[in-house]
C-alpha positions as CSV (number, residue, x, y, z in Angstrom):
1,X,57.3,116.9,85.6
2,X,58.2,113.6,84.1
3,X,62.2,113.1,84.6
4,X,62.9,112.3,80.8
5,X,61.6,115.9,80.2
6,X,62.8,117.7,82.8
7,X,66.4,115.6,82.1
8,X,69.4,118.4,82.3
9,X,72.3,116.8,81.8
10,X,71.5,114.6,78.4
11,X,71.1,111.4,79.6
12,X,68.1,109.8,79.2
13,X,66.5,109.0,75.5
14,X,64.3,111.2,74.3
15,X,63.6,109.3,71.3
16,X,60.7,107.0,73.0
17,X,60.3,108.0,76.6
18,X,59.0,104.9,79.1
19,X,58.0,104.6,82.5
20,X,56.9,100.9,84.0
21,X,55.7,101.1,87.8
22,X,57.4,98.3,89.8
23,X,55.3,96.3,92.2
24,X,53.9,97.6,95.2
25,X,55.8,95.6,97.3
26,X,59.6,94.0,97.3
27,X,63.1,94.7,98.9
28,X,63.6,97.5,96.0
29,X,60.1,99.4,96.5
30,X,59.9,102.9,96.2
31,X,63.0,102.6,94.1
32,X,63.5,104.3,90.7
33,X,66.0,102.8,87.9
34,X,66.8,103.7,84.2
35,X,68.3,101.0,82.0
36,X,70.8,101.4,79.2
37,X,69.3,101.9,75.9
38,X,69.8,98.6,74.9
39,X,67.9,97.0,77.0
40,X,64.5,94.9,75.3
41,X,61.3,96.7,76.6
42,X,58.0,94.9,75.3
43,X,56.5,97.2,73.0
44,X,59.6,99.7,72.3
45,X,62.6,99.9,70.2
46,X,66.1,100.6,71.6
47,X,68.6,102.7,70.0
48,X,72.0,101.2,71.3
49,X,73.3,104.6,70.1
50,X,72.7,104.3,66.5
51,X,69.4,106.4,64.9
52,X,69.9,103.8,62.0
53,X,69.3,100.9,64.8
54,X,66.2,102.5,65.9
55,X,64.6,102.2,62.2
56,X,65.8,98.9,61.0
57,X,64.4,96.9,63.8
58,X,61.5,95.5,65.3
59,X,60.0,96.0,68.6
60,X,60.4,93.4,71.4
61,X,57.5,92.1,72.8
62,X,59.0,90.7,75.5
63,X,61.1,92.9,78.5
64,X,64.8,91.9,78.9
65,X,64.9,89.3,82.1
66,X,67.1,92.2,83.9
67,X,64.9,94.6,84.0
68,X,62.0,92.6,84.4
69,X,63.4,91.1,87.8
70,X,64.3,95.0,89.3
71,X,60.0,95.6,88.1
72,X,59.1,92.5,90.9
73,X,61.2,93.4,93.3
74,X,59.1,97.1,93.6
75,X,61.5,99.2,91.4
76,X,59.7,101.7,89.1
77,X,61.6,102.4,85.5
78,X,61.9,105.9,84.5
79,X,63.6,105.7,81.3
80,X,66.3,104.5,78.9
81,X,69.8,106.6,78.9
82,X,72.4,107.2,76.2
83,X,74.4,104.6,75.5
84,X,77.9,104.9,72.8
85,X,77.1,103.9,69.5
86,X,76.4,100.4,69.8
87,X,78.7,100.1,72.9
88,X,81.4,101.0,71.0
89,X,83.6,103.9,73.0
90,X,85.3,104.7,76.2
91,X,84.3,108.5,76.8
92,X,80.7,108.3,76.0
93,X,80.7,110.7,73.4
94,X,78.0,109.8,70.9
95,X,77.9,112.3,67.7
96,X,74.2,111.4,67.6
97,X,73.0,111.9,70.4
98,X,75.1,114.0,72.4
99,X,77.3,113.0,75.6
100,X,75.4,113.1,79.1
101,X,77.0,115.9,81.6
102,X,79.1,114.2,84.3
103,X,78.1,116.4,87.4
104,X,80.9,115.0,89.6
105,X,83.8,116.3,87.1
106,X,82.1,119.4,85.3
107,X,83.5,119.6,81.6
108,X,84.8,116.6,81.8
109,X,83.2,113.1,80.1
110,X,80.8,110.7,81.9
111,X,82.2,107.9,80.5
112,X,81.4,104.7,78.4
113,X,79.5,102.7,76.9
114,X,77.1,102.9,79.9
115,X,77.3,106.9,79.9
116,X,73.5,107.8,80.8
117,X,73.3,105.1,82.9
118,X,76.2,106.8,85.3
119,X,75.1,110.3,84.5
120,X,71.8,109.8,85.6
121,X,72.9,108.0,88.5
122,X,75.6,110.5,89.4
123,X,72.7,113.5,89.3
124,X,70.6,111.5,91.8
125,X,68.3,111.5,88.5
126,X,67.7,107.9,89.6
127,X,68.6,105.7,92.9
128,X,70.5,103.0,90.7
129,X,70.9,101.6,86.7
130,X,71.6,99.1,84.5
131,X,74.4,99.5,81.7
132,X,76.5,96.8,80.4
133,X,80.3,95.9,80.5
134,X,82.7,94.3,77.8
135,X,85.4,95.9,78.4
136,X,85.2,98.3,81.2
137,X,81.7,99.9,79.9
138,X,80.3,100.1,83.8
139,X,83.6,100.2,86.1
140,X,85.4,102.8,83.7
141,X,81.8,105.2,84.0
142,X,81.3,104.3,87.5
143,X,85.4,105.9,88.4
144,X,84.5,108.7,86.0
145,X,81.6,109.6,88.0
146,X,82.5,109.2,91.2
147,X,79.8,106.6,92.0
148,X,79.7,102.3,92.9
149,X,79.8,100.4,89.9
150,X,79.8,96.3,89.0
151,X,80.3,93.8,86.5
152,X,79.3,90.4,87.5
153,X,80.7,87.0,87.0
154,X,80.1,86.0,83.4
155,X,76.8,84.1,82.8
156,X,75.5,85.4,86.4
157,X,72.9,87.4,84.8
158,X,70.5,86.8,81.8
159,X,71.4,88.3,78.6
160,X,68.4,87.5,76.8
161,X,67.1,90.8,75.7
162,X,70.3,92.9,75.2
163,X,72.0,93.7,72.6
164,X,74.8,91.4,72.2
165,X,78.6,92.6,71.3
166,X,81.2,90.4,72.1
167,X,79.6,87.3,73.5
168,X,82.4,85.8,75.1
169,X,82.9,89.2,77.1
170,X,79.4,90.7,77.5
171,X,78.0,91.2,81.0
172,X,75.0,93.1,82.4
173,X,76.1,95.4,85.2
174,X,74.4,98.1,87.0
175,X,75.1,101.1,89.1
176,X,74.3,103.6,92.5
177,X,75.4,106.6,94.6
178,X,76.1,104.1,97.9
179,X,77.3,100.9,98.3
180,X,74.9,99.4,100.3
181,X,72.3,99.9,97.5
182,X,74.7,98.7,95.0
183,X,74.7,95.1,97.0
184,X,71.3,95.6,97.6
185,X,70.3,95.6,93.8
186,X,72.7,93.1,93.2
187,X,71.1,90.4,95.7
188,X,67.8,90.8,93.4
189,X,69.8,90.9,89.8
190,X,71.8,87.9,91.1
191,X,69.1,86.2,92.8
192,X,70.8,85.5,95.8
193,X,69.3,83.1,97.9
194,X,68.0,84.4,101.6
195,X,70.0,81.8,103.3
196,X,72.9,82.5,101.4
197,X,75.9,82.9,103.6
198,X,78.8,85.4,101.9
199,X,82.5,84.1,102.1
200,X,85.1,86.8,103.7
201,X,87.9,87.7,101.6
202,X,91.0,86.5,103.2
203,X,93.5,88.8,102.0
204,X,94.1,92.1,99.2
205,X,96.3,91.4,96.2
206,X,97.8,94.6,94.8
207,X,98.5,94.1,91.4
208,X,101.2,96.3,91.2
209,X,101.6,95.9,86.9
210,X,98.4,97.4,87.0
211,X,99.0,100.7,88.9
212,X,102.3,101.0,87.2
213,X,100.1,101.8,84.2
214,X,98.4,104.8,85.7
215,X,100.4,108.1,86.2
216,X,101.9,108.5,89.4
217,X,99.7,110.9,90.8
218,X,96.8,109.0,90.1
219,X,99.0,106.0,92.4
220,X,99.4,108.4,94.9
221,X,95.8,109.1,95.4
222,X,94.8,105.0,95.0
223,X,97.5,103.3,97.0
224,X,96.6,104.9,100.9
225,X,92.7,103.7,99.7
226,X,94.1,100.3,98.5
227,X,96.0,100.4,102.1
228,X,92.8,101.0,103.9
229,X,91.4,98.5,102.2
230,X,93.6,95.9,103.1
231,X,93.5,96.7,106.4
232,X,89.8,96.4,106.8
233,X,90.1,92.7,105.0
234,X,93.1,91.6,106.8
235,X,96.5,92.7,105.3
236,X,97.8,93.7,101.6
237,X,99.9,91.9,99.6
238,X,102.0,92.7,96.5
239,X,101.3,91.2,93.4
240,X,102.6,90.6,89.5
241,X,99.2,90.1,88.0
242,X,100.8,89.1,85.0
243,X,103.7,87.4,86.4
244,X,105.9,89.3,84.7
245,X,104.6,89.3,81.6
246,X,103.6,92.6,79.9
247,X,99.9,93.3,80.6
248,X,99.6,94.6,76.5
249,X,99.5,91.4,75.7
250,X,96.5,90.3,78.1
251,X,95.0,93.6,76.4
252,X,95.7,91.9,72.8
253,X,94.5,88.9,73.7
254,X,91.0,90.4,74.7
255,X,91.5,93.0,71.3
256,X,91.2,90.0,69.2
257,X,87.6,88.2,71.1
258,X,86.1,91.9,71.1
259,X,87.0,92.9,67.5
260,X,86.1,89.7,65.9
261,X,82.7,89.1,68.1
262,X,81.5,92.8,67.3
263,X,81.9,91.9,63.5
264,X,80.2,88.4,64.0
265,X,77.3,89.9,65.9
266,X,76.8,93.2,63.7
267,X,78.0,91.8,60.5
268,X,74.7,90.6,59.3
269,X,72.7,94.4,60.0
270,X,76.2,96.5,58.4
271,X,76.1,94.5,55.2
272,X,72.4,95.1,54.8
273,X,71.6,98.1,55.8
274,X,75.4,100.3,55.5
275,X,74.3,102.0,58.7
276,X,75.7,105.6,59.9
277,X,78.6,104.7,62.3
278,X,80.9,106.9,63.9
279,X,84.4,106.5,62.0
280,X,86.3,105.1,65.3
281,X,83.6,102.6,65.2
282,X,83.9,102.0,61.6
283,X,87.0,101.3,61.8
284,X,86.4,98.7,64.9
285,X,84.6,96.8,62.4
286,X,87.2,96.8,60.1
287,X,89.7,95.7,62.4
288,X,87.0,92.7,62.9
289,X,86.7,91.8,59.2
290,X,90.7,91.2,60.0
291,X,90.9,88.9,62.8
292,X,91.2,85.5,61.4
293,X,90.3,82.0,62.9
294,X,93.9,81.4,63.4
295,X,93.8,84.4,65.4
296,X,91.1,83.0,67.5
297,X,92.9,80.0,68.4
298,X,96.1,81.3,69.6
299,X,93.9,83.8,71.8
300,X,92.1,80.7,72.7
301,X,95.3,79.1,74.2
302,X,96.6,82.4,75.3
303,X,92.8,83.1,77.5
304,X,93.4,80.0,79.7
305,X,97.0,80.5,80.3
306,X,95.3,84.0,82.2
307,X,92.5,82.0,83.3
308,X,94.8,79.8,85.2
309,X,97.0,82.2,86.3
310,X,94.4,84.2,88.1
311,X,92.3,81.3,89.4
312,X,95.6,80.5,91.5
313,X,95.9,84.1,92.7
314,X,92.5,84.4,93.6
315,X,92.2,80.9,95.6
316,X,90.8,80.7,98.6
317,X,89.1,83.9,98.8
318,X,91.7,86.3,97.8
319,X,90.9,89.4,96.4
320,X,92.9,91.5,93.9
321,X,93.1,95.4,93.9
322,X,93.6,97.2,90.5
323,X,92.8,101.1,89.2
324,X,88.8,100.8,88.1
325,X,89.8,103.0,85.2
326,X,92.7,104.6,83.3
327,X,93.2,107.7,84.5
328,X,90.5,110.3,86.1
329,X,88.1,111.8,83.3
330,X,89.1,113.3,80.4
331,X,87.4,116.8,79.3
332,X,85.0,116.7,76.6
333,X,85.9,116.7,72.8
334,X,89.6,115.4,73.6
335,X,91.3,114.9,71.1
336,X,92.1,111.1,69.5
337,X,95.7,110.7,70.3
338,X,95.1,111.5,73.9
339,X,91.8,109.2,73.9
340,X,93.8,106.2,72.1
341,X,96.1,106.8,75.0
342,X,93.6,106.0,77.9
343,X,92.3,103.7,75.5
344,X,95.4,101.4,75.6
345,X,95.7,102.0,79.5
346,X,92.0,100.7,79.8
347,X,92.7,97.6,78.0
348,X,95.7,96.6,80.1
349,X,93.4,97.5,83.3
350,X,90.0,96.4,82.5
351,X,90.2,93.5,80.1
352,X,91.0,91.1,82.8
353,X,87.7,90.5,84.4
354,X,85.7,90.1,81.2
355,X,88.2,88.0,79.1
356,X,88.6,85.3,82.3
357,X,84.3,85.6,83.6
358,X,85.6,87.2,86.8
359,X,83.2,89.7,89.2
360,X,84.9,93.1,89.2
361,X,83.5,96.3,91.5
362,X,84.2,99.9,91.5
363,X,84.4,102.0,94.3
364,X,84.5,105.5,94.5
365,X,87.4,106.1,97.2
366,X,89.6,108.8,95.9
367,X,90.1,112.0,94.3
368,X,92.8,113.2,91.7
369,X,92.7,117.1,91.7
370,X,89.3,117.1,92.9
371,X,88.1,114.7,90.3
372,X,87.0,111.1,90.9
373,X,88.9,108.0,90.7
374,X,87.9,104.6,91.5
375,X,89.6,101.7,93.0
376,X,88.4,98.1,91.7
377,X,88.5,95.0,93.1
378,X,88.3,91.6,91.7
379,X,87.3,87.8,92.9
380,X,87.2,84.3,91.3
381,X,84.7,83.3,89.2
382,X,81.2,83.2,91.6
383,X,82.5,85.4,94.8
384,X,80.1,88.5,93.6
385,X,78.5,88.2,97.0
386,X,81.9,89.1,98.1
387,X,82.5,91.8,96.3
388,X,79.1,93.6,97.2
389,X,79.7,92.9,100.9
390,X,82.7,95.4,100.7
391,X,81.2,97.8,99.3
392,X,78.2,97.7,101.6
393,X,79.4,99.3,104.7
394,X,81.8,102.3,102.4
395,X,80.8,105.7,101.4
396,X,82.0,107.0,98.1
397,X,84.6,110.2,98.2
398,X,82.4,113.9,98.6
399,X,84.4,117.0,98.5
């Protein structure tokens, strides 16, 4: 039975179901993938989340580059998953077209934006996917689900063929089950050269603003994995991130890149068309409409004060250990204030990576009350190679 169809847990698209066979040979052969539904596929429309997307555009007629390099290298697409509504959301609820079952966390959200993506991947639907990552859209799923996720350094990938957001922030990531198939996929996406020799990492920063913004039991479970960790790379070391400063404002600074590139990007479509959105995500655009240039500048100055600070953190190889999400996953349907609230603690966590271009990984190490809970690492701007090492020889947390 074709996987789409026989799909029980909500996350692939039914709306336009597609299958491309890969090549018959490659280091990904055999291999099946699904890709984010907002991913160009010559001759189909994607949704992004949004039915009103699906009818006011046209249909590509070329394949993104991303998933067009996963076809050479033998993998075989099986179909598009549920994305948030135009990648707008941090639960991956999406009131049109339902929220994809997390099978690692029953009852409990799969995450977002990239929420069929790490459903599917979760379920063993699929070996591996693509989703995308502005703000935490693949590391925040991948902790959710108890699975490998990554965001690459910015400008890495090709995002021809992808709905855009926030340009300045935008990344194409992807997702598996093990480690060694993450880095695996990642050598093709990245395009990693045969010869290529992969620096070590010469020590583990613990940013310890970052885990103060968890709650303490979700410390307790990260901090003997973050130990482990250090040991395996060659000792730990305690870290301000922010030097002191409060991470909010990092998370501000990203707020006002995100917010106003969402309304640049979508502007055009909303005006024309006065889609169907959700109302948190009408309301993001609203807070767009509001950031002003003025804004823009001071975040301007503000982004390479961060950029600076964590290029000297990160020289030579170091390595720096944050939670890969805000907290474990929260049930379904929960209400706003306590969304806003993992919200907030996802901005002060997960902004870092995209507003600086940095590679950012999340493995699945721990367990919070028998529910997932990732650990993330980030490098300096190129060291993805790194990062993917890492993960190659761990296995993810099974009860």
């Amino acid at each position: 039975m074709d996987i789409v169809e026989s799909d029980s847990i909500g996350a692939f698209c039914k709306h336009d179901p597609i299958r491309l066979t890969g090549a018959s040979d490659g280091p990904l052969a055999g291999l099946t993938f699904a890709a984010k539904d907002i991913f160009d596929i010559a001759g189909r429309v994607p949704c992004c989340g949004n039915p009103d997307w699906l009818t006011t555009h046209e249909t590509p007629t070329k394949t993104a580059p991303a998933v067009q390099l996963l076809l050479d290298a033998g993998a075989t697409l099986v179909g598009t998953t549920i994305t948030t509504e135009l990648v707008m959301g941090l639960t991956g609820e999406n009131e049109h077209y339902g929220t994809p079952i997390n099978v690692n966390a029953p009852g409990r959200v799969p995450g977002g934006s990239s929420a069929g993506s790490a459903a599917a991947v979760a379920a063993g639907l699929v070996d591996f996917a693509l989703g995308s990552d502005t703000g935490g859209s693949v590391r925040t799923p991948a902790s959710f689900c108890g699975i490998f996720g990554f965001r690459p350094t910015h400008g890495r990938l090709s995002l021809d063929g992808v709905m855009p957001f926030a340009t300045s922030l935008d990344a194409v990531g992807w997702l598996a089950r093990e480690g060694a198939l993450l880095e695996r996929v990642g050598r093709v996406l990245l395009q990693t050269p045969k010869n290529h020799v992969t620096p070590k990492p010469t020590k583990l920063l613990v940013a310890t603003d970052a885990f103060a913004v968890v709650d303490p039991e979700i410390r307790d479970a990260l901090m003997p994995v973050v130990e482990q960790l250090g040991a395996h790379i060659g000792g730990t070391e305690t870290v301000a991130m922010a030097d002191g400063e409060d991470l909010e404002n990092w998370s501000k600074t990203i707020a006002v890149f995100r917010e106003r590139e969402g309304w640049d990007t979508h502007r055009d479509w909303i005006e024309r068309f006065n889609p169907r959105l959700q109302e948190q995500n009408a309301m993001r655009m609203k807070l767009g409409q509001n950031v002003t240039d003025d804004d823009v500048a001071r975040a301007t100055v503000k982004r390479a004060a961060i950029r600076k600070r964590l290029e000297t953190l990160l020289a030579g190889g170091a390595v720096l250990a944050v939670p890969a999400g805000p907290g474990v996953a929260p049930p379904v349907r929960t209400g706003n204030e306590a969304t806003w609230s993992l919200v907030a603690k996802n901005g002060r966590i997960n902004s870092i990576s995209p507003l600086v271009g940095l590679p950012q990984i999340s493995l699945p190490l721990a367990k919070v009350d028998g529910l997932p809970m990732g650990v993330g690492l980030m490098a300096w701007v190129g060291n993805d190679e790194l990062l993917l090492e890492i993960a190659r020889g761990l296995t993810r947390v099974t009860d």
